[in-house]
N, CA and C of each residue as an Amber inpcrd file, in Angstrom:
protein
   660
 -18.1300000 -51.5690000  27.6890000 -17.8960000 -50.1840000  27.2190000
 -16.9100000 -50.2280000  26.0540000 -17.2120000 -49.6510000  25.1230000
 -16.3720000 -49.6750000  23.7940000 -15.4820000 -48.1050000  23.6800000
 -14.7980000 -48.4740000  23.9640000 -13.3100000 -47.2910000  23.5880000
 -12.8620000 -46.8910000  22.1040000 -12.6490000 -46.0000000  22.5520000
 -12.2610000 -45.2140000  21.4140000 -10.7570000 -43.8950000  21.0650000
 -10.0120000 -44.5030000  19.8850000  -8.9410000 -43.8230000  20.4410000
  -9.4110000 -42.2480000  19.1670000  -9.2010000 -41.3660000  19.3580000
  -9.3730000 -40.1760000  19.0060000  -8.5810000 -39.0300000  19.0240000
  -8.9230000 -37.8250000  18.3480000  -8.6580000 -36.8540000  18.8260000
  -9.1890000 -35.9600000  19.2680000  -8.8770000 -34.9140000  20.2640000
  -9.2380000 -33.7750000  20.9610000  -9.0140000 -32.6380000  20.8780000
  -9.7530000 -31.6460000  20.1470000  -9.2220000 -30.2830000  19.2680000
  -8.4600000 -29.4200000  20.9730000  -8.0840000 -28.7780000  21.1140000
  -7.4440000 -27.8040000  21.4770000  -6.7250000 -26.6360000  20.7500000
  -6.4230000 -25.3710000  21.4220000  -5.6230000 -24.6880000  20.6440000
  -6.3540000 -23.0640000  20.3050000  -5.8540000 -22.5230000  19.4320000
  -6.4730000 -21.1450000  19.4000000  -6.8990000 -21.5030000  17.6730000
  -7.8730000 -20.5110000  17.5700000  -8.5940000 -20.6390000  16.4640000
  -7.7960000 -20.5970000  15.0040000  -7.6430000 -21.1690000  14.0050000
  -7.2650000 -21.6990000  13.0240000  -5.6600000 -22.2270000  13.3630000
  -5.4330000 -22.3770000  13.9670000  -3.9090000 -23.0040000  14.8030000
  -4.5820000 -24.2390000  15.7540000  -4.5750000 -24.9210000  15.1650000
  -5.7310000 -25.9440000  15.9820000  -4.4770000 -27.3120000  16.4070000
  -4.5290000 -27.9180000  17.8700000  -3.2350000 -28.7460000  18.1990000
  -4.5200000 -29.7300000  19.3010000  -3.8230000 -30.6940000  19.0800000
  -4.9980000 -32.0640000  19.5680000  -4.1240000 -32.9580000  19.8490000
  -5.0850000 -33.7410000  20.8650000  -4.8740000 -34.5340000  21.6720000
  -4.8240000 -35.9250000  21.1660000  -3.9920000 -36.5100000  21.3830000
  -4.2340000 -38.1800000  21.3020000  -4.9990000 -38.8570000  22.3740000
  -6.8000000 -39.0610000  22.0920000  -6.9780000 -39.6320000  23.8140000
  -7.7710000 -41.1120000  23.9000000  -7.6680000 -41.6030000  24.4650000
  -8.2290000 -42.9450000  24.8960000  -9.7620000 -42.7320000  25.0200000
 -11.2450000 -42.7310000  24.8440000 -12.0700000 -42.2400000  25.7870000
 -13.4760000 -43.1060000  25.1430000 -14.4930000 -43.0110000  26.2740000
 -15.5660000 -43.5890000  25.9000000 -16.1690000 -43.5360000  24.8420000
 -16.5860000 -44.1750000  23.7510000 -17.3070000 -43.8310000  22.2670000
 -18.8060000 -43.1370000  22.5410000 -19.0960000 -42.8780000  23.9530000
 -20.2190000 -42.6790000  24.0410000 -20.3470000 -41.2010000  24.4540000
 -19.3530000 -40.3050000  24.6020000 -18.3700000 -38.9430000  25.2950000
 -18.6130000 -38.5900000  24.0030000 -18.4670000 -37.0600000  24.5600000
 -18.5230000 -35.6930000  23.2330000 -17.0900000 -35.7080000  22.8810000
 -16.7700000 -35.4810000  21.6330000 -15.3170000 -34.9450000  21.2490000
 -14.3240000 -34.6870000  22.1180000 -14.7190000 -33.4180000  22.7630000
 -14.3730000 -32.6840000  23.5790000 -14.1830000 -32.8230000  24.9070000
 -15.4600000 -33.5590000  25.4700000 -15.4510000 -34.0790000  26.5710000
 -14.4720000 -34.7680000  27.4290000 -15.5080000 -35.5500000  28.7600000
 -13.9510000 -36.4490000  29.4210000 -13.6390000 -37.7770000  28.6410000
 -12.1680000 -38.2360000  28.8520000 -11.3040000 -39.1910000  28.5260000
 -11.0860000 -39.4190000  29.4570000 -10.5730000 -41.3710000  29.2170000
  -9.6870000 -42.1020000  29.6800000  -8.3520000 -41.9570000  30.0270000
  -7.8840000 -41.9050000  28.7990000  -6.1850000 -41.5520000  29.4700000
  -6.0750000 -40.7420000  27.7960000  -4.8920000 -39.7560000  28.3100000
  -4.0950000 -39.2610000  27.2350000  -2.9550000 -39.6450000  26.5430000
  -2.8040000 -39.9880000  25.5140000  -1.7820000 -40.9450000  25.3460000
  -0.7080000 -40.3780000  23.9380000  -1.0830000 -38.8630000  23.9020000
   0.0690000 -38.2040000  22.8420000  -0.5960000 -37.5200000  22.2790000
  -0.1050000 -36.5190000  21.5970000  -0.5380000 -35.0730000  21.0290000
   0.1010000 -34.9400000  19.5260000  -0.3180000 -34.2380000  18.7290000
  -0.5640000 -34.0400000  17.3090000  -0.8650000 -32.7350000  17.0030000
   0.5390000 -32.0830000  16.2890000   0.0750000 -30.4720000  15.9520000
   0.5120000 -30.5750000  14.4730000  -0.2550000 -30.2030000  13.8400000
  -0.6870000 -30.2330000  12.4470000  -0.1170000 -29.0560000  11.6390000
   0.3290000 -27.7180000  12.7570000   1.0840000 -26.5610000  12.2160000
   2.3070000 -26.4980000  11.5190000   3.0190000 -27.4610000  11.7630000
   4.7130000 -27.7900000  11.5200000   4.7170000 -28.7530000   9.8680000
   5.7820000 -28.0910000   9.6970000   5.9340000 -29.5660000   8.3500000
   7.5020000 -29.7130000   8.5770000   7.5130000 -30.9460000   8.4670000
   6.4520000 -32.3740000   8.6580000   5.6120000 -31.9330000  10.1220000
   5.0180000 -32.4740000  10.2950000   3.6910000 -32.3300000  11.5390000
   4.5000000 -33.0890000  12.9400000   4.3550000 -32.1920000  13.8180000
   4.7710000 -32.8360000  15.0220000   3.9040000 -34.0160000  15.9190000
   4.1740000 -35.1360000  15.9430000   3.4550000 -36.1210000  16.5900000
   4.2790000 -37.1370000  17.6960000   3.5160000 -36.5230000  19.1680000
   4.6060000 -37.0220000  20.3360000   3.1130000 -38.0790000  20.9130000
   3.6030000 -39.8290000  20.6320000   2.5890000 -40.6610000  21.1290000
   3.5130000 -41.5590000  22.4640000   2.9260000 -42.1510000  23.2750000
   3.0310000 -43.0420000  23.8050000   3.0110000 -44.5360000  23.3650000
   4.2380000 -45.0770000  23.0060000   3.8030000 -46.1250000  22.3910000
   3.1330000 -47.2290000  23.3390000   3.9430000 -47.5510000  24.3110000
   3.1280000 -48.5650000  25.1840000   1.5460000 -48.4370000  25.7430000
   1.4610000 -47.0420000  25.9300000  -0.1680000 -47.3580000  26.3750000
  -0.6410000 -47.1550000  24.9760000  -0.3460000 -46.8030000  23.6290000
  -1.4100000 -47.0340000  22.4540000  -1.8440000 -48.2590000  22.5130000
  -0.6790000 -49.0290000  22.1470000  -0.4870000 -50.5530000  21.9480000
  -1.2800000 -50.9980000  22.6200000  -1.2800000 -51.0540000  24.1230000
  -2.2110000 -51.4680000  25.4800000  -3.7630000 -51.1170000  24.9460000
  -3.7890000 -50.0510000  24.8170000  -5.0150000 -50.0690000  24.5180000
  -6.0520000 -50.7350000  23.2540000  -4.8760000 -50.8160000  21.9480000
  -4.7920000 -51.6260000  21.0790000  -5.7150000 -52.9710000  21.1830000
  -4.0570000 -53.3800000  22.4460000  -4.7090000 -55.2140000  23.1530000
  -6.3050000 -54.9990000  23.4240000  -6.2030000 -54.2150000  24.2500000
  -7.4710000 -54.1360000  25.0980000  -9.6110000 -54.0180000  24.1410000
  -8.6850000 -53.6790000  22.9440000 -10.0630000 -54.1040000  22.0730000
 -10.4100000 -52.0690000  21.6260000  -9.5860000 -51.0990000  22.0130000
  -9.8560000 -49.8300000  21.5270000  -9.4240000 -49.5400000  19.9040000
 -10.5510000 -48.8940000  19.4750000 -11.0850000 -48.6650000  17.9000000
 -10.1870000 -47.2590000  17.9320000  -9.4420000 -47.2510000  17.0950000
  -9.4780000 -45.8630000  16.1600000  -9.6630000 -45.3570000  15.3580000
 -10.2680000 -43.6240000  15.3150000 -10.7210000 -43.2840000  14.5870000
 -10.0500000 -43.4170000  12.8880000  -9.9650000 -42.5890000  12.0130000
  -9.4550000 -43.1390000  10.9240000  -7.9080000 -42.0070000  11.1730000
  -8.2420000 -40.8130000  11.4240000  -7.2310000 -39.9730000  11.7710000
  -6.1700000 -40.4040000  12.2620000  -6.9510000 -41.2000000  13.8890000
  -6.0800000 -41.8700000  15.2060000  -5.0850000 -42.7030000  14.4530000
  -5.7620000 -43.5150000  13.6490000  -5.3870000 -44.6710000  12.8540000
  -3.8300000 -44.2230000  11.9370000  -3.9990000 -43.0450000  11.0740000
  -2.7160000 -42.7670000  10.7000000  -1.8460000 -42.3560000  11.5950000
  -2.2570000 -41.3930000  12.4760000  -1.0340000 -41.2930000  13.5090000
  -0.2310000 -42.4130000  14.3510000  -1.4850000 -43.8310000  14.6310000
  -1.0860000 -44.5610000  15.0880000   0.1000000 -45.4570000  14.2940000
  -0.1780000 -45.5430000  13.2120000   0.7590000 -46.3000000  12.0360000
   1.7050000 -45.6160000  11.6280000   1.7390000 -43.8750000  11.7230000
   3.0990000 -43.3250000  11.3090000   4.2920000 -43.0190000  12.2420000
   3.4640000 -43.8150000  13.7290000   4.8740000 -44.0800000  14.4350000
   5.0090000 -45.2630000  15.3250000   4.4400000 -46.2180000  14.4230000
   5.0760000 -47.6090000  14.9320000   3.8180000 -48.1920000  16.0960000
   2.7260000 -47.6710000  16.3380000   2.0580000 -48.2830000  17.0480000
   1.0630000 -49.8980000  16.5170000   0.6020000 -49.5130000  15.5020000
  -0.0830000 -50.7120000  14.5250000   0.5380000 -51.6620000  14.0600000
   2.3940000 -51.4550000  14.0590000   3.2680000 -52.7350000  13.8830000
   3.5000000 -53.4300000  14.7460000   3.4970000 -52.7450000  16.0110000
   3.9120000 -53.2000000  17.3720000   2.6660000 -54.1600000  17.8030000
   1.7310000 -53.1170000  17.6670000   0.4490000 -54.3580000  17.8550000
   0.4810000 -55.8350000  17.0940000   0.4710000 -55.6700000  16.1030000
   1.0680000 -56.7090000  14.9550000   1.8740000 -57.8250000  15.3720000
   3.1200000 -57.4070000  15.6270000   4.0470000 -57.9600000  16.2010000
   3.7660000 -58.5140000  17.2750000   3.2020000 -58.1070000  18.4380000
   2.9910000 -58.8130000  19.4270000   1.7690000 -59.9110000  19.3580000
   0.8670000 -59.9230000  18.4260000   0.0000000 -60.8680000  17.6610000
   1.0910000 -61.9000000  17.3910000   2.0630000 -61.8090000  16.7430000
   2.7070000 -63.0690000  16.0750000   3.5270000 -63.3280000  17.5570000
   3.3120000 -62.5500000  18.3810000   4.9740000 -63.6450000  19.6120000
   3.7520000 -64.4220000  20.3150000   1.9260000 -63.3020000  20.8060000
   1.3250000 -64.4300000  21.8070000   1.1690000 -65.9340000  20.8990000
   0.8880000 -65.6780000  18.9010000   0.7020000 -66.9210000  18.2870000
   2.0450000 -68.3010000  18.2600000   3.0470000 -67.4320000  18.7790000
   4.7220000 -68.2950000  18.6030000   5.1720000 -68.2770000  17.2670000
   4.4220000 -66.7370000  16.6580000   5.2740000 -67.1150000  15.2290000
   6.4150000 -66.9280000  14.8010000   6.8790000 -65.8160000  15.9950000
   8.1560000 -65.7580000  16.1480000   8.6390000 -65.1690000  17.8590000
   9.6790000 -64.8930000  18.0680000  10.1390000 -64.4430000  19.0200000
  10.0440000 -63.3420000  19.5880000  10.2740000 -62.9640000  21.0620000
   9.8950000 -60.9970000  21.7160000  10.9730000 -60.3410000  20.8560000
  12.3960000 -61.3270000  21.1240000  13.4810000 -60.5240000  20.3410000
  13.5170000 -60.5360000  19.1060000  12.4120000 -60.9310000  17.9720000
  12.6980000 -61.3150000  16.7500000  11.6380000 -59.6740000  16.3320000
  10.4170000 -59.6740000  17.2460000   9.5540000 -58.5750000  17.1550000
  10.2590000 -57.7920000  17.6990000  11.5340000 -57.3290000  18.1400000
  11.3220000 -56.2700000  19.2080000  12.8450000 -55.2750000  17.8980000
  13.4170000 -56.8120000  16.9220000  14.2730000 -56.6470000  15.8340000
  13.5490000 -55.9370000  15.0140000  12.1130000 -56.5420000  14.6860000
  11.5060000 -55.9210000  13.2730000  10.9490000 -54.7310000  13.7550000
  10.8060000 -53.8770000  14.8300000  10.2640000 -52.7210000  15.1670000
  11.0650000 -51.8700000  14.8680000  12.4220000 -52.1410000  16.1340000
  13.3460000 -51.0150000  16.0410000  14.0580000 -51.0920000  14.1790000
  14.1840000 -51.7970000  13.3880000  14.3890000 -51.7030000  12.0230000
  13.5040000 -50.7080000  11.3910000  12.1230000 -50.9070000  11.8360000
  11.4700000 -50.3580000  10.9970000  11.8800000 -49.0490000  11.5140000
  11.5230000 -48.4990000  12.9710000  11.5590000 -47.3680000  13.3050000
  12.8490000 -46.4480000  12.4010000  13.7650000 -47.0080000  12.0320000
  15.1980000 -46.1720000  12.5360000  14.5910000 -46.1230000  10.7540000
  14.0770000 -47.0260000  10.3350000  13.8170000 -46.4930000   8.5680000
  12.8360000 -45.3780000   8.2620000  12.1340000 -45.2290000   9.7130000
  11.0420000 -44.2010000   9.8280000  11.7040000 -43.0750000   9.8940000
  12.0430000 -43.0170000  10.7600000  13.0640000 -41.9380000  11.0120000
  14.1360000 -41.5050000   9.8900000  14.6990000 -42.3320000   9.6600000
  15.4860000 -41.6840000   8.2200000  15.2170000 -40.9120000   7.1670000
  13.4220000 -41.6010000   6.8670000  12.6110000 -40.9630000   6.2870000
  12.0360000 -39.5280000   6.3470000  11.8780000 -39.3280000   7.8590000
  11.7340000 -37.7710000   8.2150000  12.7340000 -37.0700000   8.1910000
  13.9970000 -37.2210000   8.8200000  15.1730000 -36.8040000   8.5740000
  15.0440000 -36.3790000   7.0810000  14.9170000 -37.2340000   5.7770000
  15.6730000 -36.7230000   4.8280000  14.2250000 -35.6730000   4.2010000
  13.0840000 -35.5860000   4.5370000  12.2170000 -34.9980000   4.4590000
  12.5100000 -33.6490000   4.8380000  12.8300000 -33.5860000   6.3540000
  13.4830000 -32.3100000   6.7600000  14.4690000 -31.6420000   6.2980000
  15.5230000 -32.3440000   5.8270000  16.5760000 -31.9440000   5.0060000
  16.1390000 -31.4500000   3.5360000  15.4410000 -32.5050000   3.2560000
  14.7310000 -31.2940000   1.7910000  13.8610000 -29.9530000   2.2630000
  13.0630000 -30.1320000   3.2420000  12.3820000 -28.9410000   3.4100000
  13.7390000 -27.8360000   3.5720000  14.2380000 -27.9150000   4.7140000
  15.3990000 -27.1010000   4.7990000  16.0560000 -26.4230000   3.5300000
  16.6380000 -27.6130000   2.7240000  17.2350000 -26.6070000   1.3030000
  16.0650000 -26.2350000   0.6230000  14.9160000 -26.3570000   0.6220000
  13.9800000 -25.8600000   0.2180000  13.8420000 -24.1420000   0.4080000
  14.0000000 -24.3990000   1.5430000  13.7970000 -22.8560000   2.1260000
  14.8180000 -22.6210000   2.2770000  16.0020000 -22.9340000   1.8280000
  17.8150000 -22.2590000   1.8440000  17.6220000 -21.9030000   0.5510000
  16.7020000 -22.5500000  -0.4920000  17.1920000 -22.0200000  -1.4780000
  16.4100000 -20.6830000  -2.3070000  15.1360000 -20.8060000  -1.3420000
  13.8570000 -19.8840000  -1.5210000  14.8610000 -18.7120000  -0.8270000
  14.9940000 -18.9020000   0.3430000  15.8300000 -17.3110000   0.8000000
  16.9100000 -17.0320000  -0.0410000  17.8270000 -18.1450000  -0.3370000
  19.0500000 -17.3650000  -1.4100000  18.3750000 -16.9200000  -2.5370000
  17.6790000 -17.3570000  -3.3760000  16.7020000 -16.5920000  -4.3540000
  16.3320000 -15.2580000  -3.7020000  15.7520000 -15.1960000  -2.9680000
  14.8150000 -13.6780000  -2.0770000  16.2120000 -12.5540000  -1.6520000
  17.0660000 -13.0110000  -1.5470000  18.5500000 -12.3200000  -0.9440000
  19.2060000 -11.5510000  -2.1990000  19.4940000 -12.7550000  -3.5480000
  19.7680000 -12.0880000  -4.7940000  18.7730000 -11.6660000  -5.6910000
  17.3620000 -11.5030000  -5.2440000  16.3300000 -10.2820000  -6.2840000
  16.9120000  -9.3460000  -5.4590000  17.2290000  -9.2780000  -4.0470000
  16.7710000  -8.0590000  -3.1370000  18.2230000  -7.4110000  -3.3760000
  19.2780000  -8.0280000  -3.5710000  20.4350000  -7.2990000  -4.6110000
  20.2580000  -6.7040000  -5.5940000  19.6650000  -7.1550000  -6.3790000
  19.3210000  -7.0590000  -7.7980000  19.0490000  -5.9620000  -7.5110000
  17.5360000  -5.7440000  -7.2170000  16.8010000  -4.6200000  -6.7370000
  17.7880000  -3.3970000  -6.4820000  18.4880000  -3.4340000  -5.3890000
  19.7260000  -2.6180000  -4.8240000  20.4540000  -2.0280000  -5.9360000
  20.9790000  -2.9490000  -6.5540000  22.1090000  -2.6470000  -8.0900000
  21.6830000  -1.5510000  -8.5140000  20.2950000  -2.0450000  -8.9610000
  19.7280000  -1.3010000 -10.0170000  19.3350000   0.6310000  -9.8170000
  18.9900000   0.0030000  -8.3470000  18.6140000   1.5340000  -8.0690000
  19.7230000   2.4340000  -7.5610000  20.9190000   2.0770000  -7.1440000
  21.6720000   2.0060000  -6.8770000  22.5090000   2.9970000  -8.8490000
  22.4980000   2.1450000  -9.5690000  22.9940000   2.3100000 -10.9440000
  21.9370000   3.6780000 -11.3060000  20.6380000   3.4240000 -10.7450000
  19.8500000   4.4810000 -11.7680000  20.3880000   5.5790000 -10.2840000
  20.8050000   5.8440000  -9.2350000  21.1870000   7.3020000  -8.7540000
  22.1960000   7.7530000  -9.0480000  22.9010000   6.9080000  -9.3090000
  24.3250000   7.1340000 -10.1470000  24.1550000   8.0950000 -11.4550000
  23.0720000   7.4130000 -12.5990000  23.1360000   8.2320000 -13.4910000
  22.0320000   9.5520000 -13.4670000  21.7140000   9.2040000 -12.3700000
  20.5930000  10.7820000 -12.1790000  21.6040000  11.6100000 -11.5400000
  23.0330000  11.2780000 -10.7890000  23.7580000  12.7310000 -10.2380000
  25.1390000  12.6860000 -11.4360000  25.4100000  11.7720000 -12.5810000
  25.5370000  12.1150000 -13.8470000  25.0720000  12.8690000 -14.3290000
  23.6410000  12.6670000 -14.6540000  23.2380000  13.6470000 -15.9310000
  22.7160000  15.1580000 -15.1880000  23.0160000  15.2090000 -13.4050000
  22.6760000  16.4310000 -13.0670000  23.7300000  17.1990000 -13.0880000
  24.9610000  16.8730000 -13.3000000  26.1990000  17.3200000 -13.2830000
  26.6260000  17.6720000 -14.5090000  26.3370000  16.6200000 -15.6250000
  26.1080000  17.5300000 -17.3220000  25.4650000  18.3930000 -16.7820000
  24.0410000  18.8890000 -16.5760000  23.5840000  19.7100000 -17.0380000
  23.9050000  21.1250000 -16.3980000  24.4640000  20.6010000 -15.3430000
  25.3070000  22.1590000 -14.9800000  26.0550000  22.3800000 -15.5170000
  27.3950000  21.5790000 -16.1950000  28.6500000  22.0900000 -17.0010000
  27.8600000  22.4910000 -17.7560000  27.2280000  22.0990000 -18.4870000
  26.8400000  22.5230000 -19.8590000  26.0410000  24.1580000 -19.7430000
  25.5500000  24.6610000 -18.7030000  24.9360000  25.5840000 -18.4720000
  25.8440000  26.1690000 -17.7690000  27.2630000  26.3690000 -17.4810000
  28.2650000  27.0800000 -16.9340000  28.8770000  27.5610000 -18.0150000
  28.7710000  26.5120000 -19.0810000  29.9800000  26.2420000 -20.2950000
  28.7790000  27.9470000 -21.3650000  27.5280000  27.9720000 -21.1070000
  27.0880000  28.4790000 -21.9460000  26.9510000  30.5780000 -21.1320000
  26.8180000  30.0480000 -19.8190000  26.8200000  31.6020000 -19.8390000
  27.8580000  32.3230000 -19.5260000  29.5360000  31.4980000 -19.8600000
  30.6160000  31.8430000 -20.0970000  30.8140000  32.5250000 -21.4800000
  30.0140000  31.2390000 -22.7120000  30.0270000  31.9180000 -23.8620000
  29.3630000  33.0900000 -24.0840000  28.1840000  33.1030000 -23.0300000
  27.6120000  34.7320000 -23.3410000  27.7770000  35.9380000 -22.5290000
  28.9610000  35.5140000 -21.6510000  29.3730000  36.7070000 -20.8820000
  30.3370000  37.7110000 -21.9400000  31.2220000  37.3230000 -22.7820000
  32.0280000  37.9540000 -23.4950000  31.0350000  38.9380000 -24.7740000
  29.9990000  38.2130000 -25.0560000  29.1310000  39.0040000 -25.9040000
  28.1610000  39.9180000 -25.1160000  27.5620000  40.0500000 -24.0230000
  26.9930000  40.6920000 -23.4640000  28.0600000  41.9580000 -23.5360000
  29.1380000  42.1230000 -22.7310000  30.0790000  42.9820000 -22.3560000
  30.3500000  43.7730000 -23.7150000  30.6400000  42.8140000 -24.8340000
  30.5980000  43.6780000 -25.8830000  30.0330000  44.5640000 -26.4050000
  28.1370000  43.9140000 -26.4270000  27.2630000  44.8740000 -26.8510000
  27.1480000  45.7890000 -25.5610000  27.0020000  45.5210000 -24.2980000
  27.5160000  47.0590000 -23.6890000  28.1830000  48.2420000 -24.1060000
  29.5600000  47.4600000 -24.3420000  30.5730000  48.9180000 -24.5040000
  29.9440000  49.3990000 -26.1950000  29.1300000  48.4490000 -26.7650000
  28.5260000  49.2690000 -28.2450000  27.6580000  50.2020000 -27.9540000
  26.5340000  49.9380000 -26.8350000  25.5210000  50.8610000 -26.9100000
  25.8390000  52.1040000 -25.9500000  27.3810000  52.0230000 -25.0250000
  27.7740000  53.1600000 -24.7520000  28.9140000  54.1350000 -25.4910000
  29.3970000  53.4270000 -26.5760000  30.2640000  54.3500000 -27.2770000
  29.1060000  54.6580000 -28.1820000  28.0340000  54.1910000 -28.7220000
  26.8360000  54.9170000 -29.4420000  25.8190000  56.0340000 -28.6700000
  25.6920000  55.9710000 -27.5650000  25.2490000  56.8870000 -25.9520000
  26.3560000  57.9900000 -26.2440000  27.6300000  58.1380000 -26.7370000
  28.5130000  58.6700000 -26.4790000  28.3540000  59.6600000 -28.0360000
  28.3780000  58.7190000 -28.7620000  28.5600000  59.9350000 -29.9320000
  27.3180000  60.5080000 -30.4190000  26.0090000  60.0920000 -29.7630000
  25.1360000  60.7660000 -30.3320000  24.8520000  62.3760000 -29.2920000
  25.6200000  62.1180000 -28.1550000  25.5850000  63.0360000 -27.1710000
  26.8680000  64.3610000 -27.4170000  27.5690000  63.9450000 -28.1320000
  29.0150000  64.3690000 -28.8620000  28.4200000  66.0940000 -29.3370000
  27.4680000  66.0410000 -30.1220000  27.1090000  66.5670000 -31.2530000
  26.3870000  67.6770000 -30.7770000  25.5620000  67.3550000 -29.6780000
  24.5290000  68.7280000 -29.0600000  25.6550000  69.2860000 -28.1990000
  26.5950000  68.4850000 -27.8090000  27.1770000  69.7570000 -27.0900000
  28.2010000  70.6390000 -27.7870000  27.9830000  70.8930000 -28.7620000
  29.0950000  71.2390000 -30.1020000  28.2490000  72.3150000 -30.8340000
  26.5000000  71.9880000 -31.0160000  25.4170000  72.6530000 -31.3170000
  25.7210000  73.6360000 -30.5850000  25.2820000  73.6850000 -29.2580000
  24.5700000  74.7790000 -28.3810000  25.3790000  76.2070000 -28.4040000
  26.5320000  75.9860000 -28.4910000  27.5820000  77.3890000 -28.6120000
  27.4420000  78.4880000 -29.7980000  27.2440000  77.3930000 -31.3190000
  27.0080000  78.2730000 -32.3110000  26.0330000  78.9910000 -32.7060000
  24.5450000  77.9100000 -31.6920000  23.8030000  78.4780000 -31.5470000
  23.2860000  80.0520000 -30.7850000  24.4990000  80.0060000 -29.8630000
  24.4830000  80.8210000 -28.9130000  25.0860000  82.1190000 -29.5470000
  26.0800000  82.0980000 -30.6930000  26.9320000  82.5140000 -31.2740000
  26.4180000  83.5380000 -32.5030000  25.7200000  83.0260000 -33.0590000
  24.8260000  83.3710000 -34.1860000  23.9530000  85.2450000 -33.8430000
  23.5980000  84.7100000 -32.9050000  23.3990000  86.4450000 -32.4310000
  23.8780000  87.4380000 -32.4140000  24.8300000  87.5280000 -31.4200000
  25.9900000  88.1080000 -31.4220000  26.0870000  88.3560000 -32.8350000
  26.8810000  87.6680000 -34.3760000  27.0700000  88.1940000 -35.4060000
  25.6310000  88.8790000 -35.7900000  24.8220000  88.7420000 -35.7650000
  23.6930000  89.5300000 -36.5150000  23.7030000  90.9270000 -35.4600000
  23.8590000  90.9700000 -34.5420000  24.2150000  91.8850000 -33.4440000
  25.2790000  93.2660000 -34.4290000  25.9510000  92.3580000 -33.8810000
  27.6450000  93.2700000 -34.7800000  27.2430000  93.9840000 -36.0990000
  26.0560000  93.1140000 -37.1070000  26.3220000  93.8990000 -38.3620000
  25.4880000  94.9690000 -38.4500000  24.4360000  95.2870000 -37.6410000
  23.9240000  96.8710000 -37.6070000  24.9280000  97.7930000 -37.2980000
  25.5640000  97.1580000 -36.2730000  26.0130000  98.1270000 -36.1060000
  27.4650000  99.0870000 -36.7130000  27.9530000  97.8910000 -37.4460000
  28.5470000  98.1620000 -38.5510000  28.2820000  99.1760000 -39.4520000
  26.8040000  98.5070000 -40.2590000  26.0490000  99.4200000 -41.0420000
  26.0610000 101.1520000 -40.5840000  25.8690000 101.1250000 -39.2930000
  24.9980000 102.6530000 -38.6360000  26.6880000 103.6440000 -38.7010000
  27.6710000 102.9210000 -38.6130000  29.1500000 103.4700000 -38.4380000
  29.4920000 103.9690000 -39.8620000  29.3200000 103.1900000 -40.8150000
  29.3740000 103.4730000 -42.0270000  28.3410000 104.4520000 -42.9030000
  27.3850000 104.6750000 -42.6140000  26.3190000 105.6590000 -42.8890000
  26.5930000 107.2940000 -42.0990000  27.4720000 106.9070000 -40.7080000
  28.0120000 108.4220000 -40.0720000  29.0010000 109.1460000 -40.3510000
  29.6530000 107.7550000 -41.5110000  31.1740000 108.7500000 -42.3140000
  30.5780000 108.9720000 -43.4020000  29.6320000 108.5290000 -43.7770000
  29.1050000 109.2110000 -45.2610000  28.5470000 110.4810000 -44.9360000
  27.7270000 110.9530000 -43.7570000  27.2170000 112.0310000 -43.4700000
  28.2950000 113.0900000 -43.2990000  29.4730000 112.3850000 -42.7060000
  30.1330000 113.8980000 -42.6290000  30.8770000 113.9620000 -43.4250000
């Protein structure tokens, strides 16, 4: 039976997280496996990958193929060196402790490597949010500056419209008292009329009778 190391989709749809599995080459994808031997989620950066090193390796010995996928995961955490390595101790090319030196070396250089990976991602995104923090100031300032000068220029425009119907309160009042001392003297005049009018009779009255007095001493 020829083995096969693979992966196994799981997960919810486009968030997809898989299996590291051991299993028959002759099995569906999906199907049953041998053993499970570490998981791989592809969502994270850097990508989270939790393997088993001893049973990879084991299975390694044991004559199991991996896929090409399997294959990088297997090499980006020390499983394909280890195999390696233990090739050169069954040949005597070197020692368990000489392989067991060149692993943990490599590992801790592996690791350093992600470490400083993470650390760039990190200021990456320290420096993407401090950017996003001072537009979103910016932003603030500005609008901030433009309400400022909108309750400025609403405040001119009231002085300035206080300032003006002050100036035209003193002229209004004026032409008032004009068109009532003009109300006044044109009203002056008829009541000054009506008496002489009234008056005028009376003398035309008086002079007959004048006349008729003077015509009764001529008679006698």
């Amino acid at each position: 039976m020829s083995v096969k190391i693979r992966l196994q989709r799981h997960g919810k749809k486009g968030k997809p997280f898989y299996w590291v599995v051991a299993a028959d080459a002759r099995s569906k994808r999906d199907g049953k496996y041998l053993e499970k031997i570490g998981t791989y989620n592809p969502n994270t950066n850097p990508a989270t990958i939790d393997l088993n090193l001893e049973s990879a390796v084991q299975w390694l010995h044991n004559g199991a193929q991996p896929t090409d996928t399997a294959r990088a995961i297997l090499s980006y955490k020390g499983a394909l060196l280890k195999h390696h390595l233990d090739g050169g101790v069954r040949k005597g090319a070197l020692t368990q402790d000489q392989a067991d030196a060149k692993l943990t070396e490599w590992l801790d250089a592996k690791a350093g490597k992600v470490d400083s990976k993470k650390e760039g991602l990190s200021k990456v995104q320290a420096d993407a949010k401090a950017k996003a923090l001072k537009a979103e100031k910016e932003v603030n300032a500005k609008r901030l500056a433009a309400a400022a000068q909108a309750e400025t220029e609403a405040n001119a425009t009231e002085e300035t419209t206080e300032e003006v119907v002050a100036d035209e309160a003193p002229e209004a009042e004026a032409a008032t008292e004009e068109v009532v001392a003009e109300t006044s003297a044109e009203e002056a005049p008829v009541a000054e009329e009506v008496p002489a009018t009234e008056e005028a009779p009376v003398a035309e009255a008086e002079a007959p009778a004048a006349e008729e007095q003077n015509n009764e001493e001529k008679e006698a």
